[in-house]
VMD Tcl script that draws the C-alpha trace (Angstrom):
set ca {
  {5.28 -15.70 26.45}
  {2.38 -13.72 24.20}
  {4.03 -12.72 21.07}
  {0.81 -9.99 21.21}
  {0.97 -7.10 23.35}
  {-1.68 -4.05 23.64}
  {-1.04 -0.28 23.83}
  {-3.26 3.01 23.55}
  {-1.13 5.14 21.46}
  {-3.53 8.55 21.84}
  {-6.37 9.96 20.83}
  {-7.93 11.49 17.81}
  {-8.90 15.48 18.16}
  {-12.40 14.17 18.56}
  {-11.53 11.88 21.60}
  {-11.93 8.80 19.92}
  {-9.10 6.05 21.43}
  {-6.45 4.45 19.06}
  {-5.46 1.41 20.00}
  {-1.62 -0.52 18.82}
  {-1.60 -4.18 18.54}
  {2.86 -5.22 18.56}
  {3.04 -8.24 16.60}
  {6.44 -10.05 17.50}
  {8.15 -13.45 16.49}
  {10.84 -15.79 17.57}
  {13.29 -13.62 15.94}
  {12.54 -11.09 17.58}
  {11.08 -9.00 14.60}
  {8.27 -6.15 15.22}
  {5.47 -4.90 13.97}
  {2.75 -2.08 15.16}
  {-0.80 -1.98 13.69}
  {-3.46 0.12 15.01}
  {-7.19 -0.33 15.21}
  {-7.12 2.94 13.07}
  {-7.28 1.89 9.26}
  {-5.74 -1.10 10.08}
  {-2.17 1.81 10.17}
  {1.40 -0.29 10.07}
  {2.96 2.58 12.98}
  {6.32 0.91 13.10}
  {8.24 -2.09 11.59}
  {11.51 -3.13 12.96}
  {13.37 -5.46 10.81}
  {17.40 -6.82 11.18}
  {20.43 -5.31 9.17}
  {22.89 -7.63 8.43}
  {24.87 -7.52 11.73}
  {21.07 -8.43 13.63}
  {20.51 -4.33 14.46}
  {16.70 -3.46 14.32}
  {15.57 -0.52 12.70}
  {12.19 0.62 12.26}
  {11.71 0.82 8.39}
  {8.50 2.42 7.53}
  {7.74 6.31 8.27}
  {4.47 6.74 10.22}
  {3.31 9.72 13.17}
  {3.96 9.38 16.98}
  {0.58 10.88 17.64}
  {-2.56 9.69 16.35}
  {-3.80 12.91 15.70}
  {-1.11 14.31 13.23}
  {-2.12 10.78 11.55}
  {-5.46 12.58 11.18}
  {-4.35 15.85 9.78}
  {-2.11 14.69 7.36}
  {-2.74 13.30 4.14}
  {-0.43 10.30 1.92}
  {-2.26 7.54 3.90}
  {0.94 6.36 5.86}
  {0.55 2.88 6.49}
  {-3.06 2.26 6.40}
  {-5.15 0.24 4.27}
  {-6.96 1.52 1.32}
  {-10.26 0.54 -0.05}
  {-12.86 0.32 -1.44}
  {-10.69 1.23 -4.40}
  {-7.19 1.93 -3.96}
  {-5.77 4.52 -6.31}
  {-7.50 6.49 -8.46}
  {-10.64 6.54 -10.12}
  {-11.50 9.07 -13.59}
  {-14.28 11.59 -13.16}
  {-15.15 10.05 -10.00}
  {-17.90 7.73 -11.50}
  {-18.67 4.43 -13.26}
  {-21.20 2.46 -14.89}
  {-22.31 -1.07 -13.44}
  {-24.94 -3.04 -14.96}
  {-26.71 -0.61 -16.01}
  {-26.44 1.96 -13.78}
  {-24.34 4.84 -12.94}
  {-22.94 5.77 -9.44}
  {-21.24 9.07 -8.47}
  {-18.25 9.11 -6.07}
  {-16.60 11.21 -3.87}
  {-14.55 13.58 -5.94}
  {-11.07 14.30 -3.03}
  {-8.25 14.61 -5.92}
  {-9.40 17.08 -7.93}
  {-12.52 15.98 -10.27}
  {-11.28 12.36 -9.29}
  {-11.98 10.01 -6.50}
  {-8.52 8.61 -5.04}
  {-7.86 5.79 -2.14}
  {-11.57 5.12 -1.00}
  {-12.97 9.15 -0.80}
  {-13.75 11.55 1.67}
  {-13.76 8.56 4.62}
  {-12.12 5.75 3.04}
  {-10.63 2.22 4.68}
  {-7.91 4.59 5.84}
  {-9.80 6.48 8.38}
  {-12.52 3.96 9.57}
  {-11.86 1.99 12.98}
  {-11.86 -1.75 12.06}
  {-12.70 -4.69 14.38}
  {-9.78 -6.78 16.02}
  {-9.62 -10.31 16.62}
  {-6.00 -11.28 18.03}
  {-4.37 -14.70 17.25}
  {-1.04 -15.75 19.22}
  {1.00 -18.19 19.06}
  {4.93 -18.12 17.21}
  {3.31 -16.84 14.05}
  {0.98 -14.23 15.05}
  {-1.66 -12.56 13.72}
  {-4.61 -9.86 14.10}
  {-7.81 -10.11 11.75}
  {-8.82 -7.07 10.89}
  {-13.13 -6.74 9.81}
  {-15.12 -4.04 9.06}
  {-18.51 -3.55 6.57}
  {-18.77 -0.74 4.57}
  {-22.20 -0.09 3.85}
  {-24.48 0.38 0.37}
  {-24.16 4.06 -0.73}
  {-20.73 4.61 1.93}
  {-18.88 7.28 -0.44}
  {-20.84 6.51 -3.16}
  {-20.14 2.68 -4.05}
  {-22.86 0.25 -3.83}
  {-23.50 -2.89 -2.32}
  {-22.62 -3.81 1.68}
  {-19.03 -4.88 1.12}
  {-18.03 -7.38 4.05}
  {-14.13 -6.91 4.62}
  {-11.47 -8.82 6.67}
  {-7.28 -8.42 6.10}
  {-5.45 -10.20 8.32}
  {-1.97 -9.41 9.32}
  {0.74 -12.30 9.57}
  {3.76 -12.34 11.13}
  {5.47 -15.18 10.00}
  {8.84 -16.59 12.16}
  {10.96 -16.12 8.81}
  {10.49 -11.94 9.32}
  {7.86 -12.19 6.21}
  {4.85 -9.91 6.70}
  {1.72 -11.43 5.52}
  {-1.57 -9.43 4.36}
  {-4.36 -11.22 3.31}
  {-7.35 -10.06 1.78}
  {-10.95 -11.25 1.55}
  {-14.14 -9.48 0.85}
  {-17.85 -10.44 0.13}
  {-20.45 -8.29 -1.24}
  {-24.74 -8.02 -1.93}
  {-24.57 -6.32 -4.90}
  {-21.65 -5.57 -7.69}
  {-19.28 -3.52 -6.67}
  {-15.53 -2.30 -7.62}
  {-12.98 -3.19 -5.38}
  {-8.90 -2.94 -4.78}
  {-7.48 -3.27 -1.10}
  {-3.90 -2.65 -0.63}
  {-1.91 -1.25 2.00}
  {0.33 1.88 1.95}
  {3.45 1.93 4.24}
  {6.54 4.19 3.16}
  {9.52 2.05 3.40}
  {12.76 3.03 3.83}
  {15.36 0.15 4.40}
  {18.00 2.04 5.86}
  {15.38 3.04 9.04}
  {12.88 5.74 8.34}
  {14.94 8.91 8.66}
  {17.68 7.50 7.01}
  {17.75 9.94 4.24}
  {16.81 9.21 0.73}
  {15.74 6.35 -0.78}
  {17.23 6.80 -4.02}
  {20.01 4.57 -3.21}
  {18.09 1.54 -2.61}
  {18.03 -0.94 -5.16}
  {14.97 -1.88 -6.21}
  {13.99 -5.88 -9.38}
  {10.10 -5.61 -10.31}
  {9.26 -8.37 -12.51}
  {7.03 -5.93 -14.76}
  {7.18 -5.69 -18.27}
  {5.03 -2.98 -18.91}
  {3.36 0.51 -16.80}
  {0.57 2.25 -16.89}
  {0.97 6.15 -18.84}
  {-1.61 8.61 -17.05}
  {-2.22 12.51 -17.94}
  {-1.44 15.33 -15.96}
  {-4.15 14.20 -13.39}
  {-2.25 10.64 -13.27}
  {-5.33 9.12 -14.72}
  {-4.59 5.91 -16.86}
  {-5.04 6.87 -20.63}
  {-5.79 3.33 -21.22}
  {-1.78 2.79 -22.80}
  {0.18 0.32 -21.66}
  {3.72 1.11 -22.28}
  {6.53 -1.27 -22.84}
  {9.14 -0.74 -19.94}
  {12.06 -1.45 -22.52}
  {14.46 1.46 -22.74}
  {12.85 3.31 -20.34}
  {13.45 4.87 -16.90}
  {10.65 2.37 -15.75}
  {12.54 -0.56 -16.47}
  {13.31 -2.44 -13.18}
  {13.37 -6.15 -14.46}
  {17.14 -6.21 -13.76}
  {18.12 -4.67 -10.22}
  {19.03 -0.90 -9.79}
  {19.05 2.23 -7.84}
  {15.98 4.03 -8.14}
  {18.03 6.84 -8.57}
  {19.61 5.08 -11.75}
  {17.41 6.75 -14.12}
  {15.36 9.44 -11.51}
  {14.47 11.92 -13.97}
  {11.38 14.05 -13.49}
  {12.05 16.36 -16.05}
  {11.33 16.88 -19.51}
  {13.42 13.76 -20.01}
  {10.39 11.62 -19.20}
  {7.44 13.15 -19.17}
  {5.33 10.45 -17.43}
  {7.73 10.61 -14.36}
  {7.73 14.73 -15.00}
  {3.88 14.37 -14.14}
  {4.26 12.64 -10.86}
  {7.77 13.93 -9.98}
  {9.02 10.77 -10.13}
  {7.35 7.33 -9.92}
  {3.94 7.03 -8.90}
  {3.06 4.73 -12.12}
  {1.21 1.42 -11.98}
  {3.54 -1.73 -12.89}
  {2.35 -4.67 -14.64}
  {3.84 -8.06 -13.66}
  {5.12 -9.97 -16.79}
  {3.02 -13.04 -15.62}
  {-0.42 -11.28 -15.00}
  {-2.84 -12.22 -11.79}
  {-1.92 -16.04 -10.12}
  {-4.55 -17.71 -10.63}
  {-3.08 -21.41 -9.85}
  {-3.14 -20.75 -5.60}
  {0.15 -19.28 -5.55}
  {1.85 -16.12 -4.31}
  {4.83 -15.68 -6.84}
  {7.75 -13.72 -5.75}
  {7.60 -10.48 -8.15}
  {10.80 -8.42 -7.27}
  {12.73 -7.20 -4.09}
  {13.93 -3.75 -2.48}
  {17.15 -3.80 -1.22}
  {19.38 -0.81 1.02}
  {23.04 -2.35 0.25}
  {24.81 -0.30 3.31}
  {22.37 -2.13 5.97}
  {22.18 -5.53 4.22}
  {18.02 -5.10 4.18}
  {16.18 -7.06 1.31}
  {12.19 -7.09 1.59}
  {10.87 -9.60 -1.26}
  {7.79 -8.82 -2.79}
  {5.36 -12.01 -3.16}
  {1.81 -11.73 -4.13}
  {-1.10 -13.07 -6.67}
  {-1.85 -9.86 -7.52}
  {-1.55 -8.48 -10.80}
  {0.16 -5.13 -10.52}
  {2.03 -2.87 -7.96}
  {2.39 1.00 -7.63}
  {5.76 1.69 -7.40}
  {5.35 5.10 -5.62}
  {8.63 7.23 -4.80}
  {7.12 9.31 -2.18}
  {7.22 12.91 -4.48}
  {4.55 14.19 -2.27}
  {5.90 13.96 1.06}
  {6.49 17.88 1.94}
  {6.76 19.25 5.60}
  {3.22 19.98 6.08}
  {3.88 20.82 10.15}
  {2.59 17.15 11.60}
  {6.39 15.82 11.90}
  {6.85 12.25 12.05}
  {7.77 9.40 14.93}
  {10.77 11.05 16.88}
  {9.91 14.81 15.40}
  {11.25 13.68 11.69}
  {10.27 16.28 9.01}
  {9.16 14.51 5.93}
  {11.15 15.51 2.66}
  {10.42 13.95 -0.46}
  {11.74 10.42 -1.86}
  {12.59 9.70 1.85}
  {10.59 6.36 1.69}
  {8.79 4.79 -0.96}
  {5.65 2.64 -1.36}
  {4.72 -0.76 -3.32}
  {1.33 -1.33 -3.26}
  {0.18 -4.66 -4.93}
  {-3.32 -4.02 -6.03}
  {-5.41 -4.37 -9.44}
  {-4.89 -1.45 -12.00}
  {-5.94 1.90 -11.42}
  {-9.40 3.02 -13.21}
  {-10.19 -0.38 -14.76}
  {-13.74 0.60 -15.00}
  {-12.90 2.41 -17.40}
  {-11.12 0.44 -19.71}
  {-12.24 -2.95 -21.24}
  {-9.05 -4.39 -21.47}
  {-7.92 -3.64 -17.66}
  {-8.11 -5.66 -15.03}
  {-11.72 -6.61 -13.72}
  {-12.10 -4.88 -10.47}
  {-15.59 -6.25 -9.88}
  {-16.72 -7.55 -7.23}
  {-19.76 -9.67 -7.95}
  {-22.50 -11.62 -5.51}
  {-21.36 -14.89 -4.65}
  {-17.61 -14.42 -5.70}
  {-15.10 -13.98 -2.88}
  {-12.15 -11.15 -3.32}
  {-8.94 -13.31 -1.94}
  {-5.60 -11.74 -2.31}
  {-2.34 -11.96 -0.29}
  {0.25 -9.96 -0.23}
  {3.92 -10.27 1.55}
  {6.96 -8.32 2.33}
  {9.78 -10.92 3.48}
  {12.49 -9.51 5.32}
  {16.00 -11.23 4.76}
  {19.58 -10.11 4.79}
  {22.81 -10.55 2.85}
}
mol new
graphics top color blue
foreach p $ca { graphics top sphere $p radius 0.5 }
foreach p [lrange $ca 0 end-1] q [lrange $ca 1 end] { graphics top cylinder $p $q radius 0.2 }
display resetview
């Protein structure tokens, strides 16, 4: 039996073919990734009493995947999140990006990871997989160097979903893959999220201005709303309001976490917290060797007109992200993470979202 199977799942307005790649393992779990930015469609994971839902939102049609923005599912680079001024110095030189939020360059730029068509190399078998290559080229939205990408896609036979990521490059460049599915535990037009319980082994967040830009503090998630190192709702303390004015900025979360432990550097891929919807038994763990994760409540999802899978409207905090990446803007801050990417170094990262029940 091939645990792969192959779909066309539309076109783009330009004509361009989208293909689906289902992922499936002895449990029967499922999961949909197209050729299109490397785009989780669906995800179909087991409640307690071995129902599937599909737990991440995402578009029926290719083309309203096009049209929209919030970068459902896909895979972000060269830099995911956001970048100050849309510019930074490297060894001596300075490079201009693509400015697409504002002044500031956000998820990759005007054509980031998101929208490119990557090159897919299947692997079956009870565990399977789909590498996923592309090479963005020197000056592609601005960054330099020829940056040689490959994330490949596990699914593992205990319902974990496995990202890894590797990159090489010519010349120094920043870089900070992630992915950026909106999960939802209780199936994707469940409702809210607010109810779902969410442990993040972070002792500290990032405080941004009114452009979410990092000011450079680090702030101490003790006593605050952003304090998820013991398990609650995210609704607990949901207060976008002059109560806390870093969530008043974003309307809620959309703050970069730091894990108490910093960056694995020993080979490992530490579990770093858990999401949980109590009604349907759901838990996806969080492992990775990354450093940090945006915890991002979904404040800008807002009927636009391109509904999603099944004609679903999209209404805020109705799915929520976790995106395990470096920290935001580093560039631009000496004691940040170093998001450079150097000749001769490799960029190796995993990432993965285990699905278990109570």
């Amino acid at each position: 039996m091939k645990n792969i199977e192959i779909q066309s799942l539309g076109t783009l307005s330009d004509g361009r073919a989208v293909t689906g790649y289902w992922l499936t393992n002895p449990a029967g779990m499922r999961v949909l990734i197209s050729d299109l930015g490397g785009t989780i469609w669906q995800l179909h994971a087991p409640d307690r009493d071995g129902v599937f839902a599909d737990v991440v939102c995402g578009y029926d049609d290719p083309r309203a995947l096009d049209a929209s923005e919030g970068y459902l599912g896909a895979l972000i680079g060269r830099f995911g999140n956001r970048i100050g001024g849309a510019s930074f110095d490297s060894e001596g030189k300075h490079y201009t990006l693509y400015a697409n939020d504002n002044d500031n360059h956000l998820h990759g730029g005007r054509v980031g990871f998101d929208r490119r068509f990557w090159t897919v190399e299947t692997i079956d078998g009870e565990e399977p997989a789909l590498a996923l290559s592309l090479i963005s080229p020197d000056g592609e939205e601005g960054y330099p160097g020829t940056l040689n990408v490959t994330v490949t896609y596990t699914l593992r036979r205990d319902n974990a979903l496995v990202l890894h990521y590797e990159a090489t490059t010519d010349k120094t460049t920043p870089i900070n893959l992630t992915n950026h599915a909106y999960f939802n535990l209780g199936g994707y037009a469940s409702g809210t999220v607010l109810d779902h319980v969410l442990c993040l082994d972070a002792d500290s967040y990032l405080q941004t201005d009114d452009a979410l830009i990092p000011t450079g503090v680090r702030v101490p998630v003790e006593g605050t709303p952003f304090d998820f190192r013991k398990p609650k709702t995210v609704g607990q303390d949901f207060t976008p309001d002059e109560r806390s004015r870093d969530m008043q900025i974003a309307g809620g979360y959309d703050h970069c976490f730091n894990f108490a432990s910093g960056e694995a550097t020993d080979g490992s891929v530490p579990l770093r917290g858990y999401l949980e919807h109590t009604a349907s038994g759901r838990r996806m763990e969080l492992y990775t060797n990354l450093p940090c994760v945006q915890f991002y409540s979904g404040n800008f999802l807002v009927d636009d007109g391109n509904m999603l899978k099944g004609g679903v409207v999209k209404q805020k905090q109705m799915a929520l992200c976790l995106e395990t990446q470096k920290m935001p803007d580093s560039m631009h801050h000496e004691d940040f993470t170093d998001v450079m990417l150097r000749p001769g170094e490799v960029y190796d990262y995993t990432t993965v979202y285990r699905f278990v029940t109570d």
